[in-house]
DRENMARVO-170262 format. One record per residue (C-alpha): residue in three letters; y, z, x. Coordinates in steps of 0.001 Angstrom, whole numbers, padded with zeros to 6 digits, always signed. Layout:
% DRENMARVO-170262
ALAYZX;...
This chain:
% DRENMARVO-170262
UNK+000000+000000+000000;UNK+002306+000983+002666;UNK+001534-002495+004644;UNK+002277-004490+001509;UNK+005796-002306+001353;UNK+006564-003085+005208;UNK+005767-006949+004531;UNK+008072-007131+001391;UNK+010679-005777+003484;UNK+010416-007515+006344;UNK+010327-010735+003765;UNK+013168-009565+002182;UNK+015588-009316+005187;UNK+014461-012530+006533;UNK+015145-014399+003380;UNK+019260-012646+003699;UNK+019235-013641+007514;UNK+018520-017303+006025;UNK+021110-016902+003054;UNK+023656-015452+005883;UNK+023194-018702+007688;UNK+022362-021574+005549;UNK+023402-020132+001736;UNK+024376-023315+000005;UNK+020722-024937+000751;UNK+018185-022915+002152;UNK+019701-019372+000444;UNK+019277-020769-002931;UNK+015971-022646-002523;UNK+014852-019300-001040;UNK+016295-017138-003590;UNK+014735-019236-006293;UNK+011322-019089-004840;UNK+011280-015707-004847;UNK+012641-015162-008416;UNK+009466-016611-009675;UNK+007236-014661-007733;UNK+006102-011917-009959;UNK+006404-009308-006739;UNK+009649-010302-005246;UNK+011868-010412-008942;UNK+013894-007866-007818;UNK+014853-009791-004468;UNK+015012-012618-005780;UNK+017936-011876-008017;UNK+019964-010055-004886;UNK+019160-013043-002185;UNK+020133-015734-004848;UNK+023444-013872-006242;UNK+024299-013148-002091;UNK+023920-017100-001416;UNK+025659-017973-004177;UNK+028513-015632-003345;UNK+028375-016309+000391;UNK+028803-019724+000067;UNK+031305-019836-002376;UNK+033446-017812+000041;UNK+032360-020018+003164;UNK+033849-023193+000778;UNK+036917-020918+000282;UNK+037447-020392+004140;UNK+036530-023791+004885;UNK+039398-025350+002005;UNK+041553-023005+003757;UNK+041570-023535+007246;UNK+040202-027405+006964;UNK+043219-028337+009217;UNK+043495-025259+011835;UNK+039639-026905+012683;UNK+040432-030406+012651;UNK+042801-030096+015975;
């Protein structure tokens, strides 16, 4: 039981490293996949809203300061 807990944990945080990363693409595709599996619901929910969130603000930032990166 305690194995299975360590695993879903060490899932979990590997699935926000990706959303950190890569959240437009690989954070959602993750985030989905693990809303329909019945054991990772929960994560699911937080990875998906955290990509979503992430890269809205990274789409912000990059609107923002388009021409400060184009010199």
């Amino acid at each position: 039981m305690e194995r299975a807990s360590i695993r879903k944990n060490r899932f979990f945080f590997l699935a926000v490293i990706i959303a950190i990363l890569n959240p437009v693409f690989s954070g959602l595709v993750l985030g989905l996949f693990m809303l329909f599996e019945p054991d990772f619901k929960k994560e699911g929910r937080i990875v998906l809203l955290f990509s979503i969130a992430w890269g809205i603000i990274a789409m912000l930032l990059l609107t923002r300061f388009r021409d400060v990166l184009l010199m």
